[in-house]
C-alpha positions as CSV (number, residue, x, y, z in Angstrom):
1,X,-35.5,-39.9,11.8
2,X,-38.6,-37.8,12.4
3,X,-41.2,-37.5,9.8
4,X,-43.5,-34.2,9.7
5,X,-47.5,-34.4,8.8
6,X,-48.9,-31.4,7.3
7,X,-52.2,-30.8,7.4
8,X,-53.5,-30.3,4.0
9,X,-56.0,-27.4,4.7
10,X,-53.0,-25.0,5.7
11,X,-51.6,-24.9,2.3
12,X,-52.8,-22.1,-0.1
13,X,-53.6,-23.4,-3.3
14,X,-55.0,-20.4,-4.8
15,X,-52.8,-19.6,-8.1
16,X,-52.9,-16.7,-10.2
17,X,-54.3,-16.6,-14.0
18,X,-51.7,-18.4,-16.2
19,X,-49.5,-19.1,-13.0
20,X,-48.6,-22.6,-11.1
21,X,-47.3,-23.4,-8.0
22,X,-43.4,-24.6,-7.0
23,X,-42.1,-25.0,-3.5
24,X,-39.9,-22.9,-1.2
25,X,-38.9,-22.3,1.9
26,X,-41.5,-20.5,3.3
27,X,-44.2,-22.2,6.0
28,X,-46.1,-23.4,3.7
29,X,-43.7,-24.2,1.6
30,X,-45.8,-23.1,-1.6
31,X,-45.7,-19.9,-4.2
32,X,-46.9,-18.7,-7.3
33,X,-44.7,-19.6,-10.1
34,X,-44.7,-19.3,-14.1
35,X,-45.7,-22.0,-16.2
36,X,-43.7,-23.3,-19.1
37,X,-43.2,-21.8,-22.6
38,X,-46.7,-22.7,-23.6
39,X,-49.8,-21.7,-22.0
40,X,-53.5,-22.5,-22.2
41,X,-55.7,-19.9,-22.6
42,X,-59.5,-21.0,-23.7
43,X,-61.1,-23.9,-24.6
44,X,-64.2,-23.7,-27.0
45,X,-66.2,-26.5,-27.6
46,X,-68.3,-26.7,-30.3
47,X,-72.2,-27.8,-30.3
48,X,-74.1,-27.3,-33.5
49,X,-72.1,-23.8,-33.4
50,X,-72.7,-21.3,-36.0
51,X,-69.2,-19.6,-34.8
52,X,-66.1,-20.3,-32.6
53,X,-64.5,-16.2,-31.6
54,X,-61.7,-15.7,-29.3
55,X,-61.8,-11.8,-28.2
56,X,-59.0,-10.5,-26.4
57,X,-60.9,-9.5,-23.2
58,X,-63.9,-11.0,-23.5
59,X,-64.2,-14.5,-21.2
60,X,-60.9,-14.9,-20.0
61,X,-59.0,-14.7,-23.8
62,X,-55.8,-13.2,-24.0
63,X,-54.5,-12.3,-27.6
64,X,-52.3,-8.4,-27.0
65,X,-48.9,-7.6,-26.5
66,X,-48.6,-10.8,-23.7
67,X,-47.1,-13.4,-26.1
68,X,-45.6,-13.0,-29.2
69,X,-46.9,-16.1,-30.7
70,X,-50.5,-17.9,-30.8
71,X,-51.4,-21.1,-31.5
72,X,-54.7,-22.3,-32.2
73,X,-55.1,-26.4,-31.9
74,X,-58.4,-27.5,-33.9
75,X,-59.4,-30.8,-32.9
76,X,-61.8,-33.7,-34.0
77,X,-63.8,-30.5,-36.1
78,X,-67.1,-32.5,-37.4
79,X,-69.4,-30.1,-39.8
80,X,-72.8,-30.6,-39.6
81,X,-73.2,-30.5,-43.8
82,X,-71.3,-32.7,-45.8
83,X,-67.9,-32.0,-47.2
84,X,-67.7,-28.3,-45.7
85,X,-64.5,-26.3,-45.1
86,X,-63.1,-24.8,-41.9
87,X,-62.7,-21.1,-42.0
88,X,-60.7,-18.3,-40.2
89,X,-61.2,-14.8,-40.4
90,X,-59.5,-12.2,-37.8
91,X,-60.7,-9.0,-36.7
92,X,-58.1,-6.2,-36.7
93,X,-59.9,-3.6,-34.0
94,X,-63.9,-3.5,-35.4
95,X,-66.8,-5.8,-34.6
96,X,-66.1,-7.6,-37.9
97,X,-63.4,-10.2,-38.8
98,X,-62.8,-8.4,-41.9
99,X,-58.6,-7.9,-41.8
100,X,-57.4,-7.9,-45.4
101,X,-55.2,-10.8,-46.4
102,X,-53.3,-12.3,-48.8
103,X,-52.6,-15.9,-48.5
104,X,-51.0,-19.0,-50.1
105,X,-52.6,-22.8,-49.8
106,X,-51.4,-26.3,-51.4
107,X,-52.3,-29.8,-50.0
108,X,-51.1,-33.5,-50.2
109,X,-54.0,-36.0,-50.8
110,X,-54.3,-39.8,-50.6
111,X,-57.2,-42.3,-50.9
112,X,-58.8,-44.9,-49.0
113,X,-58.4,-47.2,-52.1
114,X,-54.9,-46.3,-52.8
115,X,-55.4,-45.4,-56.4
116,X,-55.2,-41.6,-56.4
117,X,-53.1,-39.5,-55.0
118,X,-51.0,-36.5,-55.3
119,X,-49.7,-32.8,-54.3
120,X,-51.3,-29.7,-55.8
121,X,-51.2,-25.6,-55.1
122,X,-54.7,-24.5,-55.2
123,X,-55.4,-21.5,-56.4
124,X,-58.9,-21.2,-55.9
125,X,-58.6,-21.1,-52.5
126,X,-55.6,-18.6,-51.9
127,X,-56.6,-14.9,-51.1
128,X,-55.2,-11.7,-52.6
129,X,-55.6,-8.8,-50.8
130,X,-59.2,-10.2,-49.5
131,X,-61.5,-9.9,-46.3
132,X,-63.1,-13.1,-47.2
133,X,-62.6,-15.8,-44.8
134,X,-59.6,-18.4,-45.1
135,X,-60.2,-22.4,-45.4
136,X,-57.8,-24.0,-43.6
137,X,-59.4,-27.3,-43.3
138,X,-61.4,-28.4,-46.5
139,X,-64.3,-30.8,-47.8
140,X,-64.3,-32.3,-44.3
141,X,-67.3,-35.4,-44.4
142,X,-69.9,-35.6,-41.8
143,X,-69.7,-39.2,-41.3
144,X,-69.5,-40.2,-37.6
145,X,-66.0,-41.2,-38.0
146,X,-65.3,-38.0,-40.1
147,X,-63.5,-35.0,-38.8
148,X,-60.5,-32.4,-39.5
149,X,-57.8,-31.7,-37.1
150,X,-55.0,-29.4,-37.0
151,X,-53.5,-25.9,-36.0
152,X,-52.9,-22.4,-36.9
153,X,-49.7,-20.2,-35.5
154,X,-51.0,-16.5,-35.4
155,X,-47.2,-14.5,-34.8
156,X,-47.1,-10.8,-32.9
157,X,-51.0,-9.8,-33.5
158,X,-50.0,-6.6,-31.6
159,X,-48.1,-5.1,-34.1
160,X,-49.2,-1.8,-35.0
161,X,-45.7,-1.7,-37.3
162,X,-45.6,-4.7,-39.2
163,X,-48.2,-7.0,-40.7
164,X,-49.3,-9.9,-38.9
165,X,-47.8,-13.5,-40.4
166,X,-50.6,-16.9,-40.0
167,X,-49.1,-20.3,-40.9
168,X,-51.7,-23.6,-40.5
169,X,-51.6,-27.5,-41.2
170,X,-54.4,-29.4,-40.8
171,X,-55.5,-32.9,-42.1
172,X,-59.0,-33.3,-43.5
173,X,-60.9,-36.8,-43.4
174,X,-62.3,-35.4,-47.0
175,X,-65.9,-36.6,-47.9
176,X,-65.2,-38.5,-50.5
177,X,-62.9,-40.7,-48.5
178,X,-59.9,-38.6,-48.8
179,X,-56.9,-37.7,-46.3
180,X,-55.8,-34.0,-47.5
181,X,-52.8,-32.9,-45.8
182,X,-53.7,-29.3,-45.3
183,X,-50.8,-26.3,-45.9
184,X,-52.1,-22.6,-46.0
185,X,-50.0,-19.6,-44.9
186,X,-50.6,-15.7,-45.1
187,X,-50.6,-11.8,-43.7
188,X,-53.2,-10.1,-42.4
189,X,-51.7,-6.9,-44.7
190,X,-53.1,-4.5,-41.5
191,X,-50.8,-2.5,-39.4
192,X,-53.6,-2.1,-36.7
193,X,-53.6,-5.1,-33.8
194,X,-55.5,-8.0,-34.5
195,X,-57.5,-8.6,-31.1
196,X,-59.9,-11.1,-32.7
197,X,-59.9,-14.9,-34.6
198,X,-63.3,-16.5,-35.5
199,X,-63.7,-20.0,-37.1
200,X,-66.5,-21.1,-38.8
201,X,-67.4,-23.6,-41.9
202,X,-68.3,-22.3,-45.1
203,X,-71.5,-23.6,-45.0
204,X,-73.9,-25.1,-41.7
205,X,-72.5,-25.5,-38.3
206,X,-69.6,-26.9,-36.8
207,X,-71.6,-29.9,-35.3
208,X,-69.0,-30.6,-32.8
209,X,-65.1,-30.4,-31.6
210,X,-62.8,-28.7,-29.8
211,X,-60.6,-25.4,-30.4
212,X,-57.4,-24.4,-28.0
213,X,-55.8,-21.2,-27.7
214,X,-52.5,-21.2,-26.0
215,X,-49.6,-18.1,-25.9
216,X,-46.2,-18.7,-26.8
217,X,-43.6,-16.8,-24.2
218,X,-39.6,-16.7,-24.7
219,X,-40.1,-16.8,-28.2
């Protein structure tokens, strides 16, 4: 049996935005193929950020008519002030993230000594018909250990037919030594495209962690 060596140099690796590479029968036996269902967009990494934006066309984000659904992975999100919330506005076509929404929000919670716990809908932290920011991730501590993680499905933000649906779950290491099991859902009650998310805490910086935006395809 004969056994060919290639030499590495002659292969193109060069890929397209979004794209990987599969074999064929070509000479160098490489092309550009699609990815799987889920794609990664941006990465943002907070340090002692006032804000965290993703703007459809501005450095490399995609959020148009390209996937139908968006999801946004928080990770390890440590404020820099004690007990502060994790926020989400969207921006529906100005230079503010001002889209009106009306939102729902309830949360599981558990302590570290095991005597408190329970379910509860919160109701002062839903929205009606409001451009205020949403908390999706609240009273997170500052501790070094301390941090809220989670993610937020943002579905069709194209639309100029049909409002545009948000569902996120997040779990909060709360200041007070706390696990809150985050739940908030919502519309952004526009009919114009949302092109823009921003999060942000409700008060100081996010000190430090990680946000992912990835597009949803065949779906």
């Amino acid at each position: 049996m004969a056994f060919t060596k290639y030499n590495y140099n002659s292969f193109d690796l060069t890929t397209a935005a979004s794209k990987g590479l599969s074999f064929n029968s070509d000479a160098d036996g490489f092309e550009t193929s699609s990815g799987g269902s889920m794609t990664l967009i941006k990465t943002l990494t907070a340090s002692s950020s006032a804000t965290l934006s993703f703007v459809n066309g501005s450095s490399d984000v995609v959020l148009d008519s390209t996937y139908p659904i968006y999801l946004f992975k928080f990770i390890s999100i440590h404020p820099a002030t004690n007990g502060a919330d994790l926020k989400v506005g969207f921006r529906d076509g100005s230079t503010a993230y001002d889209a009106t929404k009306t939102t729902t929000y309830f949360s599981a919670y558990h302590n570290e000594a095991g005597d408190t716990s329970g379910l509860a809908y919160d109701d002062g932290e839903d929205l009606a018909q409001s451009a205020n920011f949403q908390n999706i991730c609240k009273s997170i501590g500052n501790g070094n250990d301390e941090s809220g993680s989670g993610f937020l499905y943002l579905f069709n933000p194209s639309s100029t037919t049909f409002v545009k649906h948000f569902i996120s779950n997040a779990a909060s290491y709360e200041a007070n030594d706390y696990i809150l099991n985050i739940y908030t859902a919502g519309y952004c009650n526009v009919t114009a495209a949302i092109d823009g998310v921003q999060f942000s805490m409700n008060t100081g910086n996010i000190d430090a962690g990680t946000i992912k935006l990835y597009g949803i395809k065949d779906s």
